[in-house]
N, CA, C and O atoms as CSV, one atom per row, in Angstrom:
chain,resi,resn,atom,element,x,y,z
A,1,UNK,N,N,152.632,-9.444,-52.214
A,1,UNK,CA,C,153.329,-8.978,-51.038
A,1,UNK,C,C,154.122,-7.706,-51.359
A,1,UNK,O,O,153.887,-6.694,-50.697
A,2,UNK,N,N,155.113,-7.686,-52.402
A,2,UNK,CA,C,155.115,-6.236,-53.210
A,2,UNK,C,C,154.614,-4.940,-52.910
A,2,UNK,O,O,155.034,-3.974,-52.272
A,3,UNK,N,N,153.376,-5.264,-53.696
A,3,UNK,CA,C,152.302,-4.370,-53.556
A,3,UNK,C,C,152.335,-3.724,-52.030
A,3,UNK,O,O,152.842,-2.641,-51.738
A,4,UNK,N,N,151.734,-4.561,-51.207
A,4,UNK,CA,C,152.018,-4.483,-49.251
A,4,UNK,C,C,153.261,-3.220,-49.351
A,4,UNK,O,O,153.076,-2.006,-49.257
A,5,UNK,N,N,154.223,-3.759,-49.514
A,5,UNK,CA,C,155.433,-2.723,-49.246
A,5,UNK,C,C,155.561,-1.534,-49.836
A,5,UNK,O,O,155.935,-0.492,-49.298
A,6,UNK,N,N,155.109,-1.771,-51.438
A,6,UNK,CA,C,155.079,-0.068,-51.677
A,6,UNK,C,C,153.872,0.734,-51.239
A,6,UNK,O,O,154.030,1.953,-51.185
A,7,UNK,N,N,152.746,0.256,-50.934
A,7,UNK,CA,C,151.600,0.896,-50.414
A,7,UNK,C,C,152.178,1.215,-49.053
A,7,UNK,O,O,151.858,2.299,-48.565
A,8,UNK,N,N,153.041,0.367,-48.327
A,8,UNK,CA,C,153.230,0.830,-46.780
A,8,UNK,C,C,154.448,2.059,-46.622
A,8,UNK,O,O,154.376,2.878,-45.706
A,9,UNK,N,N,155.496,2.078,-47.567
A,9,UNK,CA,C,156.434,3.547,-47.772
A,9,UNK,C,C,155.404,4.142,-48.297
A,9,UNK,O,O,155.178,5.073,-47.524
A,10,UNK,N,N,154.448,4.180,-49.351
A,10,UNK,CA,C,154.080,5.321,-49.698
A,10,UNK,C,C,153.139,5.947,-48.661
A,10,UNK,O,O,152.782,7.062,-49.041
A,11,UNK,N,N,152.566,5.558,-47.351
A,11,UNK,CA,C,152.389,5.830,-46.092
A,11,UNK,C,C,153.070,6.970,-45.358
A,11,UNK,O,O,152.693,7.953,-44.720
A,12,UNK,N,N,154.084,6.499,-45.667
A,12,UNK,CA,C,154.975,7.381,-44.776
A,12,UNK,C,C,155.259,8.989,-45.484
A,12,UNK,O,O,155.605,10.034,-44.932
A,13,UNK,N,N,154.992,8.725,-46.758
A,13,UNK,CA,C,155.310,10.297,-47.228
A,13,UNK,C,C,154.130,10.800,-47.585
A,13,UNK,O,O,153.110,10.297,-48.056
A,14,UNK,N,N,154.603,12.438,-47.121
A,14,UNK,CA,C,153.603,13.207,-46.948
A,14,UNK,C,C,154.217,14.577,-48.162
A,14,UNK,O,O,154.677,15.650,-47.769
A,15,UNK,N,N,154.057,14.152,-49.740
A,15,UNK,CA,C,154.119,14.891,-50.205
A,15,UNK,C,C,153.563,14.919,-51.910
A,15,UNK,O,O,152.971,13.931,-52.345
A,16,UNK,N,N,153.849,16.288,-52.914
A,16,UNK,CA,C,153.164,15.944,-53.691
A,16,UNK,C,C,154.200,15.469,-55.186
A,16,UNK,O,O,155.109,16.152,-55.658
A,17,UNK,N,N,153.885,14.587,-55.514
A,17,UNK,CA,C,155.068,14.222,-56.529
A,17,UNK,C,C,154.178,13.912,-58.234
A,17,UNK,O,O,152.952,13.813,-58.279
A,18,UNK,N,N,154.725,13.843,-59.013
A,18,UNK,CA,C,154.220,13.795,-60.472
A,18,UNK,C,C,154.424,12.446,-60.757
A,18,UNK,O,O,155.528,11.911,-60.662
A,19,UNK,N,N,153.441,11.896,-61.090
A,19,UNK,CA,C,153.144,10.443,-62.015
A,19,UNK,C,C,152.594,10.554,-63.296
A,19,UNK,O,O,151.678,11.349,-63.508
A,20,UNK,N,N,153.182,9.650,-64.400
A,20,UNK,CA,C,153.355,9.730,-65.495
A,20,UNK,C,C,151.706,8.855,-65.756
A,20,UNK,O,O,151.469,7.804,-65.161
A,21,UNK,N,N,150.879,9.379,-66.544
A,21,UNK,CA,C,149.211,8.677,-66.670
A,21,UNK,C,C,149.272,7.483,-67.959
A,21,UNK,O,O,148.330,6.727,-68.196
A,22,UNK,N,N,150.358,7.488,-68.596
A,22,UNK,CA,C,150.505,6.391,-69.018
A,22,UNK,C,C,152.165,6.068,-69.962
A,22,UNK,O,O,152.993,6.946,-70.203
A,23,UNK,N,N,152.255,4.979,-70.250
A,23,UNK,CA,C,153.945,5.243,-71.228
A,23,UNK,C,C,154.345,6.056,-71.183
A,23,UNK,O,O,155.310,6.357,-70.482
A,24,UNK,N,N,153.374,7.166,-72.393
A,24,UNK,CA,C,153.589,7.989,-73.338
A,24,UNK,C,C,153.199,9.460,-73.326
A,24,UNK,O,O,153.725,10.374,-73.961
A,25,UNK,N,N,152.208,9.508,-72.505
A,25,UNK,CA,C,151.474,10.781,-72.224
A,25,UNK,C,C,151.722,11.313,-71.060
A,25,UNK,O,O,152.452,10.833,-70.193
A,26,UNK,N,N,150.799,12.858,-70.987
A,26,UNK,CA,C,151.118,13.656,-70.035
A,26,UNK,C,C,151.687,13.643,-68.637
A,26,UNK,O,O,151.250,12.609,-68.131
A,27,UNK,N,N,152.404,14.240,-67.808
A,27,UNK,CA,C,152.594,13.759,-66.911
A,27,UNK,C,C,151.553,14.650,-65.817
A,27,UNK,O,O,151.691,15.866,-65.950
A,28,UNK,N,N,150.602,14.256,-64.830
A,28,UNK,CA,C,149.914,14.824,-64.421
A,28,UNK,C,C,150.095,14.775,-62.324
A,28,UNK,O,O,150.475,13.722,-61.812
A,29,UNK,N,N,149.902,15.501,-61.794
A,29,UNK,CA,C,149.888,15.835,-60.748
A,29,UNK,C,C,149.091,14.757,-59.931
A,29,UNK,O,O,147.986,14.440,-60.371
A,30,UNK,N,N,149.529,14.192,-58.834
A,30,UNK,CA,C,148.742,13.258,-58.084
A,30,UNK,C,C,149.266,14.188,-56.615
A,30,UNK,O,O,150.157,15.036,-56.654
A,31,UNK,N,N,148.615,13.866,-55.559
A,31,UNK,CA,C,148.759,13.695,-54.085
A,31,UNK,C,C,148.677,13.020,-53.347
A,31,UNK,O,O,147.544,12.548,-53.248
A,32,UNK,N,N,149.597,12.560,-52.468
A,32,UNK,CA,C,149.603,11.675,-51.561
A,32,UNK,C,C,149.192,12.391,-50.081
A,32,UNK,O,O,149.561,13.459,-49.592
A,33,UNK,N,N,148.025,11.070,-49.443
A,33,UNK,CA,C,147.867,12.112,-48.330
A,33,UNK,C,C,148.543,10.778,-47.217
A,33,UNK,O,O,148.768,9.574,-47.344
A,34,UNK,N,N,148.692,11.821,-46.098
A,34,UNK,CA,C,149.451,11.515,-44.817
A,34,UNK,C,C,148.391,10.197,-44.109
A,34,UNK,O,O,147.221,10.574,-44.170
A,35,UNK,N,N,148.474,9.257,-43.684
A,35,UNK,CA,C,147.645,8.711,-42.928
A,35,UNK,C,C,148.266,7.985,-41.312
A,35,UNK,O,O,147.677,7.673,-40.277
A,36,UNK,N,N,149.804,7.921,-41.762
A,36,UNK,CA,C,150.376,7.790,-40.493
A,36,UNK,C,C,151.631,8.118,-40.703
A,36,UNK,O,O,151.968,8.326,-41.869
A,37,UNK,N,N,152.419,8.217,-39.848
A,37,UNK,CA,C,154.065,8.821,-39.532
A,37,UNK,C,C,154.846,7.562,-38.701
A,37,UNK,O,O,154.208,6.514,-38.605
A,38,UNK,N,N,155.769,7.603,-38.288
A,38,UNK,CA,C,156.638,7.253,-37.391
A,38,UNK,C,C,157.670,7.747,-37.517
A,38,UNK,O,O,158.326,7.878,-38.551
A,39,UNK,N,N,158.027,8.222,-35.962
A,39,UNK,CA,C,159.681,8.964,-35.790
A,39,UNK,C,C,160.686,8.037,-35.538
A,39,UNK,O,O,160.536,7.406,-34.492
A,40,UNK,N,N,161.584,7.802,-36.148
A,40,UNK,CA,C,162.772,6.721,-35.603
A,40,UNK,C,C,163.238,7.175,-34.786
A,40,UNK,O,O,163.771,8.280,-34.691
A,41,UNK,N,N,163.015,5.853,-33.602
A,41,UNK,CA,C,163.671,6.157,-32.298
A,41,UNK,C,C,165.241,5.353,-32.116
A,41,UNK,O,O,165.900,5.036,-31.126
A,42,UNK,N,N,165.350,5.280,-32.884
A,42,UNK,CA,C,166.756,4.622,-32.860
A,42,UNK,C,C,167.691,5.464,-31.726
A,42,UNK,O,O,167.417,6.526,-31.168
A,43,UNK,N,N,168.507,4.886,-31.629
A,43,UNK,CA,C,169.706,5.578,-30.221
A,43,UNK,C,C,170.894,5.458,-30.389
A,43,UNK,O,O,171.371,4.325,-30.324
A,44,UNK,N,N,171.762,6.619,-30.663
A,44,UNK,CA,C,171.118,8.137,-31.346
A,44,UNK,C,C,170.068,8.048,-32.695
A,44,UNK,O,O,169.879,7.310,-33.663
A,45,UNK,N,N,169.507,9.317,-32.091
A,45,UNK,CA,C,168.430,9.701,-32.854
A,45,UNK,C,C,169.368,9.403,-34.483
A,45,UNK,O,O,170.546,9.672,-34.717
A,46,UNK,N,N,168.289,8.741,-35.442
A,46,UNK,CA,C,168.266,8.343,-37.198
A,46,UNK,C,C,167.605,9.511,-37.366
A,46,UNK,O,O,166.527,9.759,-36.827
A,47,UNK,N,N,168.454,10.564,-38.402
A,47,UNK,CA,C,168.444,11.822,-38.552
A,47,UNK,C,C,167.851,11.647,-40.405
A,47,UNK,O,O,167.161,12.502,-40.960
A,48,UNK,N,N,168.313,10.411,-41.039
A,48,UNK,CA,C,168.226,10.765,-42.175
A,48,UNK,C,C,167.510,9.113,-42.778
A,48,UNK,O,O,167.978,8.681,-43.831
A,49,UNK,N,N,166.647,8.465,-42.217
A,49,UNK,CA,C,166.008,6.967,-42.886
A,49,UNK,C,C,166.538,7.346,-44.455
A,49,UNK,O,O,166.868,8.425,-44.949
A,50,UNK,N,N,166.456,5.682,-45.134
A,50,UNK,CA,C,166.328,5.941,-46.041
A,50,UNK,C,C,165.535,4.731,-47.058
A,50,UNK,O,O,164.419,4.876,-47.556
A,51,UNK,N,N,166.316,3.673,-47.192
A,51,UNK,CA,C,165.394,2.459,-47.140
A,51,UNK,C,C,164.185,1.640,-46.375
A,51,UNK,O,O,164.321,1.271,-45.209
A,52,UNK,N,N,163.551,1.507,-46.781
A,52,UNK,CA,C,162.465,0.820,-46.272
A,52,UNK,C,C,162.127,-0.593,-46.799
A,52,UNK,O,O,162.265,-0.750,-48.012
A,53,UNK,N,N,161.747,-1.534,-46.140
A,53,UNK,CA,C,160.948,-3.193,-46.190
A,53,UNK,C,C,160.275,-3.713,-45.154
A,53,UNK,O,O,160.503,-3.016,-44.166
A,54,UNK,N,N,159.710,-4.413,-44.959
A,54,UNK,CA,C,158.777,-5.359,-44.413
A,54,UNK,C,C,159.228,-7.106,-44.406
A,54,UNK,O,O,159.740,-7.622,-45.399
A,55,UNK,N,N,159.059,-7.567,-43.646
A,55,UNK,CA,C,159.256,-9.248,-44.115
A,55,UNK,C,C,157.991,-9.300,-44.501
A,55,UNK,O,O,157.087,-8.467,-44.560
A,56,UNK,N,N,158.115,-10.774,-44.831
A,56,UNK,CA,C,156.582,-11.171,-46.103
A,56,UNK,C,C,155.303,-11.049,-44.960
A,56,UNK,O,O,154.401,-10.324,-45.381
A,57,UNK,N,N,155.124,-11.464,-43.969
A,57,UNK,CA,C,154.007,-11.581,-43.008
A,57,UNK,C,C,153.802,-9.607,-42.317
A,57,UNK,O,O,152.914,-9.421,-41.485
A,58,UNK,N,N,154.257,-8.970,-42.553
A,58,UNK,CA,C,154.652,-7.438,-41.899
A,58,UNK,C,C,154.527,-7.059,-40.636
A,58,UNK,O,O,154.106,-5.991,-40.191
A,59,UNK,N,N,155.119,-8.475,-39.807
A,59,UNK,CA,C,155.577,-8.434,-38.431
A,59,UNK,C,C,156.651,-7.635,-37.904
A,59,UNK,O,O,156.837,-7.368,-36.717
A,60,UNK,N,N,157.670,-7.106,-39.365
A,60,UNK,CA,C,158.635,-6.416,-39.139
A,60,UNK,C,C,159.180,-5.447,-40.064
A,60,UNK,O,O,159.019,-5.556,-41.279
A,61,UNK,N,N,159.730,-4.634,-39.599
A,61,UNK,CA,C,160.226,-3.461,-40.486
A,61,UNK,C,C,161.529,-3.390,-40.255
A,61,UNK,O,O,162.096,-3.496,-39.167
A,62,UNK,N,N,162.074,-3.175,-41.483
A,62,UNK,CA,C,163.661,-2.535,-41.751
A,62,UNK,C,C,163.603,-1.461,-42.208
A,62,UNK,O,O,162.690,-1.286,-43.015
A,63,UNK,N,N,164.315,-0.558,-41.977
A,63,UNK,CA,C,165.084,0.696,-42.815
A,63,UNK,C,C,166.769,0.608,-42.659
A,63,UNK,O,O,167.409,0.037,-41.776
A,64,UNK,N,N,167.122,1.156,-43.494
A,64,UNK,CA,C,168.519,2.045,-43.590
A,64,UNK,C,C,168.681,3.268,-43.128
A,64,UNK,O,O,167.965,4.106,-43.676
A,65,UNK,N,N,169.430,3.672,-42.247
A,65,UNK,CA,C,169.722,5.264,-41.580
A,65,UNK,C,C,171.116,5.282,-42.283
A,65,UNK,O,O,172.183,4.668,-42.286
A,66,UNK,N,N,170.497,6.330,-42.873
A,66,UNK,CA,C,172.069,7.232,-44.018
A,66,UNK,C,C,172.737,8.223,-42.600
A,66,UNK,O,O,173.647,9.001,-42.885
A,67,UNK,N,N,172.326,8.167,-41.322
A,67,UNK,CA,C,173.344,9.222,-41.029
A,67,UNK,C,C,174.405,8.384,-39.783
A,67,UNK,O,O,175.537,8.760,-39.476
A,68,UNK,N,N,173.813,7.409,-39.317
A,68,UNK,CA,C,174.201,6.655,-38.717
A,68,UNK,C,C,174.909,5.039,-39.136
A,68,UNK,O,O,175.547,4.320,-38.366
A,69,UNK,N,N,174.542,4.733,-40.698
A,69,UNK,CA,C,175.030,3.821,-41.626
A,69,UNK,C,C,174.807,2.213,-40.784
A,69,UNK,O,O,175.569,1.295,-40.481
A,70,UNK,N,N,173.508,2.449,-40.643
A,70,UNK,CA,C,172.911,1.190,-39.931
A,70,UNK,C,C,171.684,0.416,-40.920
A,70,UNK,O,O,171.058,0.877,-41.874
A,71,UNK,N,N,171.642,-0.526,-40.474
A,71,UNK,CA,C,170.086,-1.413,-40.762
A,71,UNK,C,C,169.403,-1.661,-39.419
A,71,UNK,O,O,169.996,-2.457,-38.690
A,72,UNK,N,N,168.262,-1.129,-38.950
A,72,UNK,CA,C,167.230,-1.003,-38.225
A,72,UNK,C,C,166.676,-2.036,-38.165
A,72,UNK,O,O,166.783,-2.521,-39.291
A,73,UNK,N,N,165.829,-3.072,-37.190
A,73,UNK,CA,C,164.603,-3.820,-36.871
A,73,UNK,C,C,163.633,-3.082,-36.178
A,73,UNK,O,O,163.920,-2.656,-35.059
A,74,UNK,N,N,162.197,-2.798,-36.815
A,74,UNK,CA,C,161.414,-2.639,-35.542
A,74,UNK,C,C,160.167,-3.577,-35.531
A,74,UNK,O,O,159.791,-3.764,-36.688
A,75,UNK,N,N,159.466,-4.175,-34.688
A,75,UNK,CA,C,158.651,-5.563,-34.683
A,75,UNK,C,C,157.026,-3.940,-34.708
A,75,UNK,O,O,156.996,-2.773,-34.317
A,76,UNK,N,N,156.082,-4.817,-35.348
A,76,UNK,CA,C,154.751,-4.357,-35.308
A,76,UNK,C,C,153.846,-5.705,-34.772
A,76,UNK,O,O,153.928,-6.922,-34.936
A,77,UNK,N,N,152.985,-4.829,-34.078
A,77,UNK,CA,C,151.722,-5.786,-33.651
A,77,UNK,C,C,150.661,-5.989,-34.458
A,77,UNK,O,O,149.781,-6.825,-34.253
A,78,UNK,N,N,150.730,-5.140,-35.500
A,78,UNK,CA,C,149.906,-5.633,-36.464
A,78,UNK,C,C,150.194,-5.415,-37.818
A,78,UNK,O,O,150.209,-4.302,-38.344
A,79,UNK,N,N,150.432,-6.526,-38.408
A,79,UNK,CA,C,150.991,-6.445,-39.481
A,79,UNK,C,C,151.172,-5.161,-40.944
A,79,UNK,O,O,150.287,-4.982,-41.781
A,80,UNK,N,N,152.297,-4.542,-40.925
A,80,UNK,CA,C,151.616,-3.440,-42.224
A,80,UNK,C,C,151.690,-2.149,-41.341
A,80,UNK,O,O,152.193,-1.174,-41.899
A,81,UNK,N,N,151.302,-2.005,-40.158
A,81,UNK,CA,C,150.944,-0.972,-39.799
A,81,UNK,C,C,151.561,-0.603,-38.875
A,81,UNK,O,O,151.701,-1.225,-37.822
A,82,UNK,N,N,152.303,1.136,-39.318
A,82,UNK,CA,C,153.810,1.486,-38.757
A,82,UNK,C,C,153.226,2.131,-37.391
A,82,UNK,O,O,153.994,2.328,-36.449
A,83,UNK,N,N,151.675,2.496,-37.292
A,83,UNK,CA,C,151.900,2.986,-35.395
A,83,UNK,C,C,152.101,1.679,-34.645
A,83,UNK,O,O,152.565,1.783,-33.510
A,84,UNK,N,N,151.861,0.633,-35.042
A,84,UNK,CA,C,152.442,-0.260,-33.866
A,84,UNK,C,C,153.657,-0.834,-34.032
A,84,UNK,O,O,153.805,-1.962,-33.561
A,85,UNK,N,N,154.829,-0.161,-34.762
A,85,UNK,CA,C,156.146,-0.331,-34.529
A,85,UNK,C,C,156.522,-0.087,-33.379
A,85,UNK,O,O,156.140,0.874,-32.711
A,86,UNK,N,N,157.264,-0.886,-33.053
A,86,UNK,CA,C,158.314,-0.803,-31.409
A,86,UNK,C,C,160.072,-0.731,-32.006
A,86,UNK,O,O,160.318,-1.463,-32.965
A,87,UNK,N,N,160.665,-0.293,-31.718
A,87,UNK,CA,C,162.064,-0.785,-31.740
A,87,UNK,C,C,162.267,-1.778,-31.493
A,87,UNK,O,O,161.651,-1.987,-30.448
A,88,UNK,N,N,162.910,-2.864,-31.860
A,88,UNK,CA,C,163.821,-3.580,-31.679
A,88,UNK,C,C,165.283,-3.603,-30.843
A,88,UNK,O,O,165.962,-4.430,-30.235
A,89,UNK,N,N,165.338,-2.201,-31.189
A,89,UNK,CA,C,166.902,-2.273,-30.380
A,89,UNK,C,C,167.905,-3.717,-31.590
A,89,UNK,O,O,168.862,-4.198,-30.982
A,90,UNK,N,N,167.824,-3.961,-32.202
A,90,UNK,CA,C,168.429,-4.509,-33.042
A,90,UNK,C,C,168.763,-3.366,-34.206
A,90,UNK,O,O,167.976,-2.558,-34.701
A,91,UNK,N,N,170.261,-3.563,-34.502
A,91,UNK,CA,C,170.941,-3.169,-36.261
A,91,UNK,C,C,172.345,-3.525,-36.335
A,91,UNK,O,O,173.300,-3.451,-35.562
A,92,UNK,N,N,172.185,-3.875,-37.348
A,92,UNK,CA,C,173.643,-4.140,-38.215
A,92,UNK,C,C,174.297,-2.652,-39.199
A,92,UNK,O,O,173.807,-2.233,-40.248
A,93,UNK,N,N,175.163,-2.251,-38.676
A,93,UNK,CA,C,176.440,-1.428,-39.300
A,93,UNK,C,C,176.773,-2.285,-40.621
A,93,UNK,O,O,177.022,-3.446,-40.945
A,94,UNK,N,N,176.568,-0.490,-41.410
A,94,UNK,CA,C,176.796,-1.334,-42.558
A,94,UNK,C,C,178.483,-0.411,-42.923
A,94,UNK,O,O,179.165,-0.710,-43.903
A,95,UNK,N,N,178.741,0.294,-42.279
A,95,UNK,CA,C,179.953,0.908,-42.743
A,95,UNK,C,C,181.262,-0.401,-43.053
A,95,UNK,O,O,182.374,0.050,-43.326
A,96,UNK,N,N,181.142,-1.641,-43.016
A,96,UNK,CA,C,182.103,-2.586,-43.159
A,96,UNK,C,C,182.059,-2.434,-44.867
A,96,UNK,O,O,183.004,-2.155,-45.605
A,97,UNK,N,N,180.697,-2.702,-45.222
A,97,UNK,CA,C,180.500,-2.922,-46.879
A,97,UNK,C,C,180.105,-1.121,-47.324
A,97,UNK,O,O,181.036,-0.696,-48.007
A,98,UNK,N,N,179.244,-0.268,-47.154
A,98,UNK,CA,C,178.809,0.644,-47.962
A,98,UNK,C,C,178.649,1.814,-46.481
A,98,UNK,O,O,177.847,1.711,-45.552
A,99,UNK,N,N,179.696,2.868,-46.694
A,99,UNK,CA,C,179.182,3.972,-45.582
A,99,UNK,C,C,177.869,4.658,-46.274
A,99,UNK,O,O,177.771,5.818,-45.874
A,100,UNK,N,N,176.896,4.323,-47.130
A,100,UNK,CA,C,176.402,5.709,-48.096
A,100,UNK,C,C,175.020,4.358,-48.403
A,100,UNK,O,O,174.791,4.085,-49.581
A,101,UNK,N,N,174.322,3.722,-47.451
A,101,UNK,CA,C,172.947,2.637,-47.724
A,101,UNK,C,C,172.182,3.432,-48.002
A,101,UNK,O,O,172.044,4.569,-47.552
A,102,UNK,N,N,171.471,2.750,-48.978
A,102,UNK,CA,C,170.062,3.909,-49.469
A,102,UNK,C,C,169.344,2.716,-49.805
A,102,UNK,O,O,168.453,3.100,-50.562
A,103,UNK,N,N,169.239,1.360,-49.637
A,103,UNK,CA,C,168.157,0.739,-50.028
A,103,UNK,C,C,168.145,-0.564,-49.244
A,103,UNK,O,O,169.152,-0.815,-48.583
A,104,UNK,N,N,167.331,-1.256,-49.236
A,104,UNK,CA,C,167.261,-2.961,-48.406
A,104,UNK,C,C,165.756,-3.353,-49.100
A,104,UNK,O,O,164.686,-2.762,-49.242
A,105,UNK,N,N,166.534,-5.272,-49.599
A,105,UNK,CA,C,164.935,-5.748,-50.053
A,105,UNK,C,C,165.343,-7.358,-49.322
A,105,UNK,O,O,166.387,-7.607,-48.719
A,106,UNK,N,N,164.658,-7.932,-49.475
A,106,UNK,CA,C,164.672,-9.606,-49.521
A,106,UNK,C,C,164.949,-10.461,-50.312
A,106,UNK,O,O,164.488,-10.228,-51.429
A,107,UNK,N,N,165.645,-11.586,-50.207
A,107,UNK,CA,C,165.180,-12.115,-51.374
A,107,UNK,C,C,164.077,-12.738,-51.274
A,107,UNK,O,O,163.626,-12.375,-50.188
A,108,UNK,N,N,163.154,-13.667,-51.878
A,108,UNK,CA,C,161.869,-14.439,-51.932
A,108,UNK,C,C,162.051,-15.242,-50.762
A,108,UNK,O,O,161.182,-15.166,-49.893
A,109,UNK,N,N,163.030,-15.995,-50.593
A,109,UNK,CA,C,162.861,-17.089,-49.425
A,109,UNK,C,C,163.488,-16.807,-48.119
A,109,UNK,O,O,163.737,-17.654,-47.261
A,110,UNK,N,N,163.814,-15.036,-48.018
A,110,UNK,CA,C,163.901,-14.436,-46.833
A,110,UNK,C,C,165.484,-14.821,-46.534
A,110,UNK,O,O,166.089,-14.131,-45.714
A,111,UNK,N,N,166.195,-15.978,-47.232
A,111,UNK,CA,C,167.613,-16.048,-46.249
A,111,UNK,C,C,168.815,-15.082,-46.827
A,111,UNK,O,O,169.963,-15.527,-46.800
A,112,UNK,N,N,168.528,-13.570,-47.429
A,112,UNK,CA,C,169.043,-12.796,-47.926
A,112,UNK,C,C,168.528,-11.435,-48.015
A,112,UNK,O,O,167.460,-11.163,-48.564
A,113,UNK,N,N,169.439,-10.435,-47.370
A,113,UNK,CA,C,168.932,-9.363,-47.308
A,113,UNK,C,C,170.287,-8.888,-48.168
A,113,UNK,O,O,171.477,-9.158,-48.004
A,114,UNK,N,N,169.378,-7.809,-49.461
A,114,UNK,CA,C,170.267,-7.072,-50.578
A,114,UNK,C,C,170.202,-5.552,-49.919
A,114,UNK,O,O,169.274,-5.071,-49.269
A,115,UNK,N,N,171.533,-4.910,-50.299
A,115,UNK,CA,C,171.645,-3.922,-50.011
A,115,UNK,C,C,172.426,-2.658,-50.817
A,115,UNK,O,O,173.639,-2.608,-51.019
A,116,UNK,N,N,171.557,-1.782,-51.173
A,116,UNK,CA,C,172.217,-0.775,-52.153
A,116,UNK,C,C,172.746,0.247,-51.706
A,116,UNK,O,O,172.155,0.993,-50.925
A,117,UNK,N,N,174.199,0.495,-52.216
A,117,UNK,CA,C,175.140,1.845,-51.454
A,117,UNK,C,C,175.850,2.658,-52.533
A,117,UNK,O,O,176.409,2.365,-53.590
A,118,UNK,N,N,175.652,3.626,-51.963
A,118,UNK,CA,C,176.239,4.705,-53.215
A,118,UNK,C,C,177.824,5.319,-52.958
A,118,UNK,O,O,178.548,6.046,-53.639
A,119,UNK,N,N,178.000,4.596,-51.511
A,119,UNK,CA,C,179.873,5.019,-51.609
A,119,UNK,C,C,180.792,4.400,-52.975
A,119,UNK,O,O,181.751,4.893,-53.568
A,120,UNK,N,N,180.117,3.224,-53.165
A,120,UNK,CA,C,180.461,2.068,-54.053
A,120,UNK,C,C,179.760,1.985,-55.430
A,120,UNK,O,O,180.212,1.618,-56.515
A,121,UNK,N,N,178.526,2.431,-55.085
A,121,UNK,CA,C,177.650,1.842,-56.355
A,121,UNK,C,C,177.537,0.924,-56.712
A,121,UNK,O,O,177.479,0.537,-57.879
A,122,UNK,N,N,177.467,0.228,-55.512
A,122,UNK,CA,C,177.098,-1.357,-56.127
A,122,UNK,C,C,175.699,-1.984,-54.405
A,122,UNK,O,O,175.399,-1.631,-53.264
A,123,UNK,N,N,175.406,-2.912,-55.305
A,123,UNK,CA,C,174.584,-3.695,-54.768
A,123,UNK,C,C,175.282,-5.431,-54.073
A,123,UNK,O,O,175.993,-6.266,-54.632
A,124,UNK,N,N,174.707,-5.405,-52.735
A,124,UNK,CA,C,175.792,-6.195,-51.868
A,124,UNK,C,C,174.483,-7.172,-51.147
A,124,UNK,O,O,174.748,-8.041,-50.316
């Protein structure tokens, strides 16, 4: 399920970054190509996403908006796949614990959502 989630952010970016070809050796040039987008429609416009997850089935998506200091829901109709995100109209403010979110995961049995902030540097 892992796997699912980093294959589905690495979706979303459309750029070219360096991966290391093994431990020890060269570091060589890869590309990522674009295959889908989504604009956060959040209200007001999420100027700056930053975290990304999925629940285990990928009925749903979370992010973190660094400019608005929220956690996002948006429901998909088909699992994994961000053009059929809808909003939710659901988020939780995180400015109580961390004005500065840059990350969100699960735990395994879903009744915990972790969250990483850099006002603090800590994980909540």
């Amino acid at each position: 399920m892992q796997m699912k989630r980093i294959l589905s952010f690495l979706i979303l970016l459309s750029l070219a970054f360096l991966v290391p070809s093994d431990a020890f050796g060269a570091i060589t040039t890869a590309t990522v190509t674009l295959e889908k987008s989504l604009t956060v429609d959040a209200s007001p416009r999420e100027a700056t996403p930053r975290g990304l997850t999925f629940n285990d089935d990928g009925t749903k998506m979370y992010f973190v908006g660094g400019t608005r200091d929220k956690i996002y829901e948006y429901h998909l109709s088909t699992p994994f796949d961000i053009g059929t995100a809808v909003n939710s109209n659901s988020h939780k403010s995180t400015s109580g614990v961390d004005n500065q979110p840059r990350s969100i995961a699960f735990q395994d049995n879903g009744k915990r959502m972790i969250l990483a902030g850099v006002q603090r540097d800590k994980i909540y």
